[in-house]
C-alpha positions as CSV (number, residue, x, y, z in Angstrom):
1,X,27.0,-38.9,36.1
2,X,27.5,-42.4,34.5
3,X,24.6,-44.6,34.5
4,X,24.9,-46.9,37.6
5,X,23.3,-49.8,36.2
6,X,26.1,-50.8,33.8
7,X,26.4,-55.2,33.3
8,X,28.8,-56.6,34.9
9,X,31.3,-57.8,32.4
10,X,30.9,-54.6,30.1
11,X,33.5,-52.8,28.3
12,X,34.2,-49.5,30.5
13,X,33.5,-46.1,28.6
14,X,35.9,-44.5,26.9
15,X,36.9,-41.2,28.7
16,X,35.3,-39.1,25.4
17,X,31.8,-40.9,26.8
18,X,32.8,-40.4,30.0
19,X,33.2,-36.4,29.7
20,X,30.1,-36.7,27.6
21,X,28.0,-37.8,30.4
22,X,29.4,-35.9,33.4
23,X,28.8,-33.0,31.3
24,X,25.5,-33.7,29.2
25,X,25.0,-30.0,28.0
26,X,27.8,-29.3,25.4
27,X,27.9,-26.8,23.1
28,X,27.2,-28.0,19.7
29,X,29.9,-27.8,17.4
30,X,28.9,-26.2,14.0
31,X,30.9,-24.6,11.0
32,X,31.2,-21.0,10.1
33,X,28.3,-21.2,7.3
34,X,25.6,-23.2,8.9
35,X,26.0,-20.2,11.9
36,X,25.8,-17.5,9.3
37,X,22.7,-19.5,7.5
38,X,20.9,-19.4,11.3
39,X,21.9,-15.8,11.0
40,X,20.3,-14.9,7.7
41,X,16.7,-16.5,9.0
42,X,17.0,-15.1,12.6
43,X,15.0,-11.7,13.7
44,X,17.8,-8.6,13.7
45,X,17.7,-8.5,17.0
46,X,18.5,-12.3,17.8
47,X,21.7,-12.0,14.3
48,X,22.3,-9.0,16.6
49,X,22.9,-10.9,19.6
50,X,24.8,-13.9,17.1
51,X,27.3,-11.4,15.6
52,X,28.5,-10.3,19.1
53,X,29.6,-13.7,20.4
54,X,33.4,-13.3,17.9
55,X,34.8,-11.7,15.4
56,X,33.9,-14.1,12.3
57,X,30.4,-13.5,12.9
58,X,30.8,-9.9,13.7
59,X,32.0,-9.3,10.2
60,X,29.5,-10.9,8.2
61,X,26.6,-9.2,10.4
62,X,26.0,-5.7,8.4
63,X,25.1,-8.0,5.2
64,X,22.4,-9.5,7.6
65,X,21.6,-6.6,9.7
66,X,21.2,-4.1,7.5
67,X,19.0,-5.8,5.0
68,X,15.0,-6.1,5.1
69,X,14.4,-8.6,7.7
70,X,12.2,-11.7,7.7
71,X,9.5,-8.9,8.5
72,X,9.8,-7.1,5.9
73,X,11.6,-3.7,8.6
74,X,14.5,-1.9,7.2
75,X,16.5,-0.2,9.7
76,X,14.7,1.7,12.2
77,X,16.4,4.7,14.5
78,X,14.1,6.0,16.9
79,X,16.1,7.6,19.3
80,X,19.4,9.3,19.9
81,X,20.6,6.5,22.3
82,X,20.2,4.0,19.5
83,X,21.5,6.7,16.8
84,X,24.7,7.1,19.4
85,X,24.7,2.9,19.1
86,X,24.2,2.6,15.5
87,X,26.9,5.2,14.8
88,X,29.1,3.0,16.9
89,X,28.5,-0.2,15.4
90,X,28.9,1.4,11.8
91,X,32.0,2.7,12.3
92,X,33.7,0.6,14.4
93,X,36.2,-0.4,12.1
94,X,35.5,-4.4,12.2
95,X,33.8,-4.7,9.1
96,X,32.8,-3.2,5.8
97,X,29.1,-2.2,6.8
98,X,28.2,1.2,4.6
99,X,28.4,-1.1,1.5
100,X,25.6,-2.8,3.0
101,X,23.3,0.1,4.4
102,X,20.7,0.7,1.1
103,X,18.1,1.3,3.3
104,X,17.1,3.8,6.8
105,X,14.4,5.3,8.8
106,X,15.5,8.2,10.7
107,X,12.6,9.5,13.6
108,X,14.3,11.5,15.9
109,X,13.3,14.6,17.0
110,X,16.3,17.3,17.1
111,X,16.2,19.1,20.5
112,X,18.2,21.7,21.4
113,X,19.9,20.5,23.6
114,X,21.8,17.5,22.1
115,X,22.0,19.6,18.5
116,X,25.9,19.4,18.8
117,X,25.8,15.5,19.0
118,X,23.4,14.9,16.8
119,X,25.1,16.8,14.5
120,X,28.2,14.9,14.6
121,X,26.2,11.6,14.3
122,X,24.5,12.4,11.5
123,X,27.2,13.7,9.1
124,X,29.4,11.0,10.2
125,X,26.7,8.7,8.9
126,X,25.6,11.0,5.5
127,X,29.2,11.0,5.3
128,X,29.6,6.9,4.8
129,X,26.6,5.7,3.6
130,X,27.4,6.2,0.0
131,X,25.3,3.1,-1.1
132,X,22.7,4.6,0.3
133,X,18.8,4.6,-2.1
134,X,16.1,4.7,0.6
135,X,16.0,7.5,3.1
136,X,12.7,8.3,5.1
137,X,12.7,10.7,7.6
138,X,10.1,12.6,10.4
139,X,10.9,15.6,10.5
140,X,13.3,17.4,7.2
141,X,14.8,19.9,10.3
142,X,17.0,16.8,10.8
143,X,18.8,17.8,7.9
144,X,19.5,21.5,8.9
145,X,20.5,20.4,12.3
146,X,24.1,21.8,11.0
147,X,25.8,22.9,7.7
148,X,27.9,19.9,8.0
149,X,24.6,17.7,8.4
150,X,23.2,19.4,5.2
151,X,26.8,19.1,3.2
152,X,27.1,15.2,3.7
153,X,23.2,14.5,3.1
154,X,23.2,16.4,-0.1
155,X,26.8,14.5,-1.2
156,X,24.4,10.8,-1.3
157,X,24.6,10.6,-5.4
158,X,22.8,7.2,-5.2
159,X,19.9,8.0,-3.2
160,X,16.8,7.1,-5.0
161,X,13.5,7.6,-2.5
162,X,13.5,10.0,-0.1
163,X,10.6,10.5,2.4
164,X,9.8,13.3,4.6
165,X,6.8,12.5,7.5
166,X,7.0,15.9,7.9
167,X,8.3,19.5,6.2
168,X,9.3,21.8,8.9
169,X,11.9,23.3,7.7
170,X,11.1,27.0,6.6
171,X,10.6,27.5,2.5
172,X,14.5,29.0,2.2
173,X,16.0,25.4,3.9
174,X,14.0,23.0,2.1
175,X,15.1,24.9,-1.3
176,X,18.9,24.7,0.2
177,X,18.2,21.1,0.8
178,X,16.9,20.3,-2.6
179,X,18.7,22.8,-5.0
180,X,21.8,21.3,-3.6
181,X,21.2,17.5,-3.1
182,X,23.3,15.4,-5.8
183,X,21.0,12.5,-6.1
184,X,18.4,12.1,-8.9
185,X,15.9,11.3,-7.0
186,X,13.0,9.0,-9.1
187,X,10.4,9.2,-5.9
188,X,10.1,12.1,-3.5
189,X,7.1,11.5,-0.5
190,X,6.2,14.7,1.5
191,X,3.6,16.4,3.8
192,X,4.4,20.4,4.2
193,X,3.1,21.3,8.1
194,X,0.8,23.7,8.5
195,X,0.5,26.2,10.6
196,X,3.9,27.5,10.4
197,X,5.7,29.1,7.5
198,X,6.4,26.3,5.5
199,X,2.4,25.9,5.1
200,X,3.1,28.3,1.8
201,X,5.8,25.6,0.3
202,X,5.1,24.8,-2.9
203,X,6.4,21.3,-4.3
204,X,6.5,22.0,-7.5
205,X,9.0,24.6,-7.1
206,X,11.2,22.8,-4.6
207,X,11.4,19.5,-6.3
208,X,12.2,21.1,-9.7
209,X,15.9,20.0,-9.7
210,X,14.3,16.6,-10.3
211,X,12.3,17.0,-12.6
212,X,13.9,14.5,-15.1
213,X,14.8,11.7,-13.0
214,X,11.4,12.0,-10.8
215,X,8.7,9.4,-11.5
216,X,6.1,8.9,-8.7
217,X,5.3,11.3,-6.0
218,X,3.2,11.5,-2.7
219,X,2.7,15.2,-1.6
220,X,0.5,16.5,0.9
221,X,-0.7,19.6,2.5
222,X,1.2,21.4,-0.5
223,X,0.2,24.8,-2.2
224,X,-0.8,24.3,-6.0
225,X,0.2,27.2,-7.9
226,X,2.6,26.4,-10.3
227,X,1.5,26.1,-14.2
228,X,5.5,26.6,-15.8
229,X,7.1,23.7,-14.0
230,X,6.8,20.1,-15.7
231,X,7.6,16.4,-14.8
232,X,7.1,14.5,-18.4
233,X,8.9,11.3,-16.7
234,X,6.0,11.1,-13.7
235,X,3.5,8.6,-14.2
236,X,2.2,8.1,-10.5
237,X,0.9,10.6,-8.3
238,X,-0.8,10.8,-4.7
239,X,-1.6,13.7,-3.5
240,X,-4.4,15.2,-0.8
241,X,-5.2,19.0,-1.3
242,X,-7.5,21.5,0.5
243,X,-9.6,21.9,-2.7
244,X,-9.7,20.3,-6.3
245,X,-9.1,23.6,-7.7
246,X,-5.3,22.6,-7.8
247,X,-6.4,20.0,-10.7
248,X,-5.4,22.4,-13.3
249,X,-1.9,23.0,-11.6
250,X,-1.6,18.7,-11.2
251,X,-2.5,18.6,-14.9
252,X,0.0,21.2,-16.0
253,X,2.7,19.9,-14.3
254,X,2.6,16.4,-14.3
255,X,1.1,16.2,-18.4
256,X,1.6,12.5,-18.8
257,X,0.7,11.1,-15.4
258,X,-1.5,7.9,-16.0
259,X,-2.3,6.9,-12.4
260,X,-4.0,9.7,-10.0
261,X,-4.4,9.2,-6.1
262,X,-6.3,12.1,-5.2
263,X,-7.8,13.2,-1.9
264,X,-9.1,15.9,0.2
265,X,-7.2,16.7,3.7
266,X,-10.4,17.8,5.4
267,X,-14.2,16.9,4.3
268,X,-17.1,18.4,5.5
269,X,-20.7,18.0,5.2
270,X,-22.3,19.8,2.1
271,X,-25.5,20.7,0.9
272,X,-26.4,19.3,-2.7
273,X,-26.3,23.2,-3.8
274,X,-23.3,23.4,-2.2
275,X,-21.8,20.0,-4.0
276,X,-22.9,21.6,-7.5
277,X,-21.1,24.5,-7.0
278,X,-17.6,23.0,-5.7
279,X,-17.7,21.0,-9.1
280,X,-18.1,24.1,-11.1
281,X,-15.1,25.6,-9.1
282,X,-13.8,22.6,-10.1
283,X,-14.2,21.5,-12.8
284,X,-13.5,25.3,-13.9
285,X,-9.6,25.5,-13.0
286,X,-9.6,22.1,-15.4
287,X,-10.6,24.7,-18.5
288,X,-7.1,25.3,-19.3
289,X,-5.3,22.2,-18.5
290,X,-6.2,18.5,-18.3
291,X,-5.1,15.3,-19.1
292,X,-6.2,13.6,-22.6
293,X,-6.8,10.2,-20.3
294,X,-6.1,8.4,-17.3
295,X,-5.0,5.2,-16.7
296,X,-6.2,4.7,-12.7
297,X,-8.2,7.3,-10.9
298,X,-8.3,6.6,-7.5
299,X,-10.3,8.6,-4.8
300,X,-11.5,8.4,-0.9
301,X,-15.4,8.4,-1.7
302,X,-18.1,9.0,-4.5
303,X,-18.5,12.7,-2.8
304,X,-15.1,13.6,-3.7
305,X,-15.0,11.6,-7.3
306,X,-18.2,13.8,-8.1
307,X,-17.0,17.2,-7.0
308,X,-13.5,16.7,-8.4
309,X,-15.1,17.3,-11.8
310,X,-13.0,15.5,-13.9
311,X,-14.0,15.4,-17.4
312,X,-10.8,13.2,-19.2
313,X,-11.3,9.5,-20.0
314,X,-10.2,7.8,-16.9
315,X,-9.5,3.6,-17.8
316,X,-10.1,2.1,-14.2
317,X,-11.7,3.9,-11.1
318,X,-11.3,2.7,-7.8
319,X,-13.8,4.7,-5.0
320,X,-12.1,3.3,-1.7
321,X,-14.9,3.9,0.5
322,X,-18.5,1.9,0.6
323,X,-21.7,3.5,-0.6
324,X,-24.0,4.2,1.8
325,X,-26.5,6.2,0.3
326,X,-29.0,6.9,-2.7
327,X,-27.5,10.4,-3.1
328,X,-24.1,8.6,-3.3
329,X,-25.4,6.4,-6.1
330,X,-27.1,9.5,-8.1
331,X,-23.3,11.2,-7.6
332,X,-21.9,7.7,-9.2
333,X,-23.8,7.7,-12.0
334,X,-23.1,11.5,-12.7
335,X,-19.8,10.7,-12.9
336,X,-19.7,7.6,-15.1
337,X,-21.3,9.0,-17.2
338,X,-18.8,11.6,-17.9
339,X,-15.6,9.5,-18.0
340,X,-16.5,5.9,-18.7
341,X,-14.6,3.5,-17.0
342,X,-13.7,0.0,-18.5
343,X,-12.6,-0.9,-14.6
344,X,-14.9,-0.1,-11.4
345,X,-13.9,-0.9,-7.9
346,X,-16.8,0.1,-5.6
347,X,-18.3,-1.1,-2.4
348,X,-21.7,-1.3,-0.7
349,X,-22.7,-0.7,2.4
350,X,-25.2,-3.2,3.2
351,X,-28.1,-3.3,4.4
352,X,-27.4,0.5,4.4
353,X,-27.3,1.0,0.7
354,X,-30.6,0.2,-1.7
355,X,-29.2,-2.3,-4.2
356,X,-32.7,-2.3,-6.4
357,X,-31.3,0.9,-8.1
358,X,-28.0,-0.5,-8.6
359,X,-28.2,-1.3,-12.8
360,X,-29.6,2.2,-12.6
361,X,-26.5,3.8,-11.0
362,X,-24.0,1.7,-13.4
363,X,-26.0,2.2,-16.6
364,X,-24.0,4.6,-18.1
365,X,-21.3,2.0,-18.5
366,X,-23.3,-0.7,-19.8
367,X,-21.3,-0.7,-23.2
368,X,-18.2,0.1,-21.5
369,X,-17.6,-1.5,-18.6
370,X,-15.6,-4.9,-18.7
371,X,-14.6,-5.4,-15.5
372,X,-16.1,-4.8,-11.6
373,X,-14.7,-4.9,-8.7
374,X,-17.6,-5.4,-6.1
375,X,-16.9,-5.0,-2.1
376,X,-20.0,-5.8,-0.1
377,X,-20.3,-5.3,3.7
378,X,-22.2,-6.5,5.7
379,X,-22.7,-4.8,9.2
380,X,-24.2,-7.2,12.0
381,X,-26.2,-5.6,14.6
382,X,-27.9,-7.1,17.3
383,X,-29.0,-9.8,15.1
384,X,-27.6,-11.6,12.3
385,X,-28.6,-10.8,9.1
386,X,-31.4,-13.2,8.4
387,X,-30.4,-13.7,4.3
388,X,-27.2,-12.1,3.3
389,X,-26.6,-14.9,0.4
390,X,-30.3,-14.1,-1.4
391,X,-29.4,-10.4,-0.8
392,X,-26.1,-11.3,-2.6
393,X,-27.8,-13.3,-5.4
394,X,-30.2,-9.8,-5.8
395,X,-27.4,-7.9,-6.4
396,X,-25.8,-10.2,-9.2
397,X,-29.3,-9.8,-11.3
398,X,-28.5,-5.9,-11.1
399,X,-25.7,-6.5,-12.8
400,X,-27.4,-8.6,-15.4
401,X,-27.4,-5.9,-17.9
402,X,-24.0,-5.5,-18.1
403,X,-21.8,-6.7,-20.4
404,X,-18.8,-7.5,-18.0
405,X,-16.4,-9.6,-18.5
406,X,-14.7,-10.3,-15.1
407,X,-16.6,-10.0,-11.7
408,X,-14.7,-10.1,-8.3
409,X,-16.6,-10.0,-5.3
410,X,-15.8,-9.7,-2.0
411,X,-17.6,-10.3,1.3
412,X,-16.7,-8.2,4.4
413,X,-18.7,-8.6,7.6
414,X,-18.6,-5.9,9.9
415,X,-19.8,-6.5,13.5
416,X,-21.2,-3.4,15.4
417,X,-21.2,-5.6,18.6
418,X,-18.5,-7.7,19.7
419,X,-19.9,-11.6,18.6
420,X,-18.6,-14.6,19.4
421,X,-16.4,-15.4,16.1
422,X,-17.6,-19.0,16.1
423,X,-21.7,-17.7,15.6
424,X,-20.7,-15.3,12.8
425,X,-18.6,-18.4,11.4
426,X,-21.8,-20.7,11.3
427,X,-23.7,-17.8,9.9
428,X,-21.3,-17.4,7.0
429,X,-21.3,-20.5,6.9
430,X,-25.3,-21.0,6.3
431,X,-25.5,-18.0,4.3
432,X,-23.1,-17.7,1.6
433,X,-22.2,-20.7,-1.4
434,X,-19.5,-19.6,-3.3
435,X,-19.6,-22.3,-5.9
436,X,-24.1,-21.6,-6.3
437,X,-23.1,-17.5,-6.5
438,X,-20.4,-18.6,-9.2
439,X,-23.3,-20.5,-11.4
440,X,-26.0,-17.8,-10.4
441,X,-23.5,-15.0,-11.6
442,X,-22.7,-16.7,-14.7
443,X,-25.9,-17.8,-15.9
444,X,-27.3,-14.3,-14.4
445,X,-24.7,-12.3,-16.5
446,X,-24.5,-13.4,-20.1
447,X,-20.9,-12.2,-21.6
448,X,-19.1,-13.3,-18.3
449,X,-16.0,-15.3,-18.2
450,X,-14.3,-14.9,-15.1
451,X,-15.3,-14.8,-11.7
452,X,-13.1,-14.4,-8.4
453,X,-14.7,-14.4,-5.1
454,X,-13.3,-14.1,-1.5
455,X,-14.3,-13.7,1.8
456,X,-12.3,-12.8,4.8
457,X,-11.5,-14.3,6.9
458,X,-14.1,-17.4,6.0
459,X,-12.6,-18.3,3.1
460,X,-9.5,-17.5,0.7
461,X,-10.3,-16.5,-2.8
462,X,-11.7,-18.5,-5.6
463,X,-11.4,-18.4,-9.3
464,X,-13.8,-19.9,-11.6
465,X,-13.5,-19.8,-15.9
466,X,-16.7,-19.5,-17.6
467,X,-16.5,-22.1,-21.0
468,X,-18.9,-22.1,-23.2
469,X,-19.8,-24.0,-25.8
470,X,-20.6,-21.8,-29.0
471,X,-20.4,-18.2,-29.8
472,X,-23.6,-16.6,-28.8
473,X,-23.4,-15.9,-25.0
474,X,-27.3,-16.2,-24.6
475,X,-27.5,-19.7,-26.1
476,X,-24.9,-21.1,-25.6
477,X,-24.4,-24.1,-23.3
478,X,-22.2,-22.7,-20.1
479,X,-20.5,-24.9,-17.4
480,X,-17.8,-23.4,-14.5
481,X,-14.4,-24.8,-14.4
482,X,-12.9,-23.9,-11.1
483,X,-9.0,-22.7,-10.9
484,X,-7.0,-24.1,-8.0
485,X,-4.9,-21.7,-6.7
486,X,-1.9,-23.4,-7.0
487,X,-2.2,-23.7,-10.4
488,X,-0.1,-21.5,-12.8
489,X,-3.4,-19.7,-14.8
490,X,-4.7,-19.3,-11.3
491,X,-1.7,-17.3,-10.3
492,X,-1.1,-15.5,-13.5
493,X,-5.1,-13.8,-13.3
494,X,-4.2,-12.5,-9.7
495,X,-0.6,-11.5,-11.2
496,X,-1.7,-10.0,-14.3
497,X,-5.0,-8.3,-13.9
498,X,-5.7,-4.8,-13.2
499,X,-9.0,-5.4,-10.9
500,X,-6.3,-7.1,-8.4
501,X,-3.6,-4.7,-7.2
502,X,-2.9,-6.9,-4.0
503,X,-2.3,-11.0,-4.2
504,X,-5.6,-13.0,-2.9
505,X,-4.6,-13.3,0.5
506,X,-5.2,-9.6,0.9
507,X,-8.3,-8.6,-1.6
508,X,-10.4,-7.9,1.3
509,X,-8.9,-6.1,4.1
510,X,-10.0,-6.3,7.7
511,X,-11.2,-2.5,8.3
512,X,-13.9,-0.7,6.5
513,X,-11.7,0.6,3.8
514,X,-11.4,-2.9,1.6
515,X,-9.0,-1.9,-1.3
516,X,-5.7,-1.5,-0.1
């Protein structure tokens, strides 16, 4: 309605005003672009919703929809309903979309019962998606669903990374699959099942049609017996075994890899007898065949580092899990001592682990070691821990004798019982001083000249340069200059260096495992 209390007098409103007010909730007007801007920034599911309203919009959707989204998900299918939808909205004939799909995650389980549809869903998308690099899939009896499944997946020349959750496919289909598939393939992820036939698959074998284009791999619950088979292009692998006996096979296969993920699937509790002789069996299969060096080595705990027995010069070693114990620390310095890192990532377990031994356990790397990594984690019981920041300053003079020459250290508090987050706030709060453990650690540690520290989620990380003022690190005068981290050298040491593999925001995770 018009406002009543027009002047008397007034000009009347035009009629445009007049339709304005009797109907205040028009639809905004905007052009083509701003609506497919809107799109670009929206959630999938709300450019979803967008590109149904007309036709304009529907055609310009499957550049939107089909890319990562603002949360970083590529297209998801998790259920034949949403297959039978997908398959729909692909190839209903309004717009160009399979020049668009790059990217898909397939986890559907193939029943039965609906094998004849699924079938015909599936090949009719294998059949399109020709632009297709990034395939990950649950379960690899997807693909044997049919022949004509199998046919159109193995016709996708530009696939790139493939994915399997799961190999349950029996050892004669996943060799049909891979002998057959067109694509050269750069990286391959896979966990065989056990239990079933396929527990006797060996990856080397099956993936040997890509063994020139292949250059980082993730396999898991695989059987390691191949010695004739090699990858020269791989420089990245992950893999979790039932024993490091299979080091010999890894080393024979993949003879210039330069970054190792290793694990074991199951680990139980030895004896230090027992621990000895696992590292003989070891360290035995590595007679043969072994890498000259190592870039990265990167293992669950110090139990496994130790009894994997590896004897090559290995650059950077990251241990993922904290040290808890002496015997851990007696296994740590066994194996620095052997292969001499320049880069250590470790983490304590505190008050857990004994840090007065600590320059005992690193000093096989005095000369060696430039750079350290340091997690510490502090678990909060019923009480607070009275004097975390001291206990922290302790553990910098153990590292006095080093000659490092970048320190990062990262603060973790783990909380046993549920605490108000506002008391373990002030605590942090009263306890640590990150500028006073910069000075201590660089007047504590002579040839330092970096130093990054973080704490999450108290405070974001911190980068201080070390100058100094002559040549002689024991003399000379010292003073910090802090990096702000919007500043370009600030960036470029989080970038650049090899003690950082994530940006700050993420140094320090939330959980107990604090390198990501």
């Amino acid at each position: 309605m018009p406002p009543s209390h027009l002047e008397s007098g007034s000009e009347p409103r035009s009629s445009s005003s007049l339709t304005f007010w009797a109907n205040p909730l028009q639809p905004m007007s905007l052009d083509w672009d701003t609506l497919l801007e809107i799109m670009h920034f929206s959630r999938r599911e709300d450019a979803s919703r967008m590109s149904r309203t007309c036709h304009t919009l529907l055609r310009h959707a499957p550049c939107i929809l089909l890319a990562v989204d603002t949360e970083g998900r590529i297209v998801s299918i998790n259920s034949p309903q949403r297959l039978l939808s997908f398959h729909q909205f692909m190839l209903g004939g309004r717009h160009d979309a399979f020049r668009h799909l790059k990217q898909m995650y397939l986890h559907i389980f193939a029943r039965k019962g609906g094998r004849l549809q699924l079938s015909g869903l599936l090949s009719g998308l294998f059949g399109h998606a020709e632009e297709l690099r990034y395939l990950e899939i649950n379960d690899s009896r997807l693909l044997v669903v049919s022949d004509e499944v199998t046919q159109a997946f193995t016709q996708l020349r530009k696939l790139r990374t493939l994915k399997f959750l799961w190999i349950k496919t029996t050892a004669s289909e996943s060799q049909r699959i891979f002998e057959t598939l067109q694509a050269p393939l750069t990286y391959v992820s896979a966990t065989c099942s056990s239990g079933i036939s396929v527990g006797n698959i060996d990856l080397i074998q099956l993936l040997a049609p890509f063994r020139e284009s292949l250059r980082a791999a993730d396999l898991r619950g695989a059987v390691w017996n191949t010695f004739d088979v090699q990858y020269p292009h791989v420089f990245s692998l992950t893999a979790y075994v039932a024993n490091f006996e299979s080091l010999g096979s890894m080393a024979a296969s993949f003879p210039n890899l330069q970054e190792l993920n290793l694990g074991l699937e199951e680990e139980e509790e030895w004896s230090e007898e027992e621990l000895e002789e696992i590292r003989l069996w070891s360290m035995e299969s590595q007679r043969n065949y072994m890498w000259r060096s190592l870039i990265q080595l990167c293992t669950g705990n110090t139990t496994q580092l130790y009894i994997m027995g590896i004897r090559c010069k290995v650059y950077h070693i990251i241990i993922e899990d904290m040290l808890r114990s002496e015997l851990e620390g007696r296994l740590l310095t066994a194996v620095l001592t052997e292969v001499q890192p320049d880069i250590l990532e470790i983490g304590l377990q505190l008050p857990t682990f004994d840090i007065y031994p600590l320059f005992h356990h690193l000093s096989p790397v005095i000369s060696s070691l430039s750079q350290l990594r340091l997690g510490l984690e502090y678990s909060i019981n019923e009480e607070l821990p009275i004097d975390a920041g001291t206990c922290t300053m302790r553990i910098l003079e153990q590292l006095s004798g080093l000659r490092l020459h970048t320190l990062s250290l990262g603060i973790h508090i783990c909380a046993r019982e549920r605490k108000d987050s506002t008391q373990v706030s002030e605590w942090f709060q009263r306890s640590f001083d990150f500028e006073a453990l910069a000075h201590h650690a660089m007047f504590t540690i002579p040839t330092l000249r970096l130093v990054a520290l973080e704490a999450d989620p108290w405070q974001d990380a911190e980068l201080w340069y070390v100058c100094m003022e002559g040549e002689d690190p024991e003399s000379s005068t010292k003073e910090l200059a802090s990096v702000q981290p919007e500043t370009t050298a600030y960036q470029d040491f989080f970038n650049t260096s090899p003690m950082f593999a994530s940006p700050p925001s993420v140094l320090i995770s939330k959980s107990s495992r604090w390198i990501d």
